[in-house]
N, C-alpha and C positions, 0 to 999 in steps of 0.2 A: 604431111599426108602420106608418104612414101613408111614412114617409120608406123603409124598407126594402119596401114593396112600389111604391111609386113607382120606385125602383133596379131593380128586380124588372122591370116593366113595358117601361120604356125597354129597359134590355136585349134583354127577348124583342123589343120595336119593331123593334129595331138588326137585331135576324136578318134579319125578314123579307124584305125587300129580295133577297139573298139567293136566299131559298127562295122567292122568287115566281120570281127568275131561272133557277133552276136545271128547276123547273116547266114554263117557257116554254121553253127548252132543249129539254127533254125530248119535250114535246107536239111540237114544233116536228119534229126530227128526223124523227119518224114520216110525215107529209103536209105541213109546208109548206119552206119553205127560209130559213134565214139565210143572210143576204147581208153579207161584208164585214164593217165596220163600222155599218153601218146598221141602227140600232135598227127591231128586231121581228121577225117570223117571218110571212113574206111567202108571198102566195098568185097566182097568175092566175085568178080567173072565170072562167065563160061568159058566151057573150055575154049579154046579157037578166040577169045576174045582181047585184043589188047588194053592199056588201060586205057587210052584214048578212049575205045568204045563203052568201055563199062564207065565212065564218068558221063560219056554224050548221054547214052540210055540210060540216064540219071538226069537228064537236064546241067550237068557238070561238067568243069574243064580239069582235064588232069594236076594234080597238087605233086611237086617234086620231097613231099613227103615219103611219095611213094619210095625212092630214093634214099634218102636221108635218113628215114624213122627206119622200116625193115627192110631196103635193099641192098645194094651193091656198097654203100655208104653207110648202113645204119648196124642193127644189131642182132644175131640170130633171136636172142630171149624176147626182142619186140614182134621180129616173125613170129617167134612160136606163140605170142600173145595172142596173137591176132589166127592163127591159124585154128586156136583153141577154141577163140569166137567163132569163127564159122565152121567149127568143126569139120574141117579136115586132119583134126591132129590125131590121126588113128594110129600112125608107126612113130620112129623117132625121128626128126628132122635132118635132113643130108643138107651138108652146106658142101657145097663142088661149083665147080666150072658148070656153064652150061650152056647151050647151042644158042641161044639169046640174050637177051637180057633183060631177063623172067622176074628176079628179085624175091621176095617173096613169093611162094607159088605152091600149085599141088597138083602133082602130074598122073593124071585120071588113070591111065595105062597100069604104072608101075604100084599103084595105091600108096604114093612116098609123097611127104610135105616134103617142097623143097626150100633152101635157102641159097639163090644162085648168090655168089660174090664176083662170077667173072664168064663173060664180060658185062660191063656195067649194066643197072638197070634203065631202062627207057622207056618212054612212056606208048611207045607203038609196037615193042617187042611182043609177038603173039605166033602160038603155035596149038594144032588139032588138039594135041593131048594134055595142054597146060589149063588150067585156071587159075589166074594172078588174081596176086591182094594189092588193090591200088587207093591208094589217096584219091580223094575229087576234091573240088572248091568251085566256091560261085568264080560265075566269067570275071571278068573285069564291069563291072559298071560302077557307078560314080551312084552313093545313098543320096539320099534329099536334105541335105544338108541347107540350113538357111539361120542367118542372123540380121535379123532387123530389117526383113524383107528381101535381103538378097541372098542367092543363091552364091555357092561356090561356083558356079563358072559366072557368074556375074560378077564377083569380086576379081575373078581371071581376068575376065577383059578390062576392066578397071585398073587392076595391077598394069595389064599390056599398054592403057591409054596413057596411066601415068610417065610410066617408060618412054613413051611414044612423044611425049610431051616433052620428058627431059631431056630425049637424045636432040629435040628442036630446039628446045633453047639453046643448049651446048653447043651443039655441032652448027 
């Protein structure tokens, strides 16, 4: 039992991936933009806005894409991808230190795309004059998964009773 519901599990595991993708996809379409090949479904702020708030007023949680693909971690050529989509790429892109951790950005004042490298990007860094480029992604929730009538938390507590069973016999 133990082996066939572990089979069981992984399997359902393997989908997910998947169906988070297709999810994010989806959401994605409606308000933000995928770009290319670059992982996530990308936003422009306002100015004053972190990306916390520009994924909320999306119905979205922040994606550490924002990070990774064109922040503090990722690549100026994938800022300036993205800067290009939402057309702020009017001058040529400054990559510098800056007072936050802006990451991709375009700083309304100066009329300059930026690309902060330091300090790191975050996902709550926000300033009057800034408008960041952030990643968003669905919350965490768990898709509707089901096989043969049962639900993945239904095979969960199953998985849990088997357990439960075995540590009683054992012990």
């Amino acid at each position: 039992m133990g082996l066939a519901f572990g089979v069981i599990f992984v399997g359902l595991a393997m989908a997910l991936p998947e169906k988070a993708t297709a999810l994010l996809a989806e959401s994605c379409l409606n308000t933000g933009k995928v770009v290319g090949d670059l992982a996530g479904c990308w936003f422009l702020g306002s100015a004053g806005q972190s990306c916390t708030e520009v994924c909320a007023s999306n119905g979205l949680v922040y994606d550490d894409n924002t990070r990774t693909v064109a922040g503090s971690d990722g690549t100026m050529d994938a800022c300036m991808t993205l800067q290009s989509v939402f057309s702020v790429m009017t001058n040529p892109c400054v990559s510098e230190s800056c007072t936050g951790g802006f990451g991709c950005s375009y700083d309304t004042d100066a009329k300059t795309p930026l690309y902060c490298t330091s300090p790191p990007t975050t996902a709550d860094a926000a300033n009057g004059l800034i408008e960041r480029v952030c990643a968003c992604q669905q919350g965490v929730r768990a898709p509707a998964l089901s096989h043969a009538g049962l639900t993945l938390v239904g095979l969960s507590l199953l998985g849990a009773g088997v357990w439960l069973t075995r540590r009683r016999v054992v012990g």
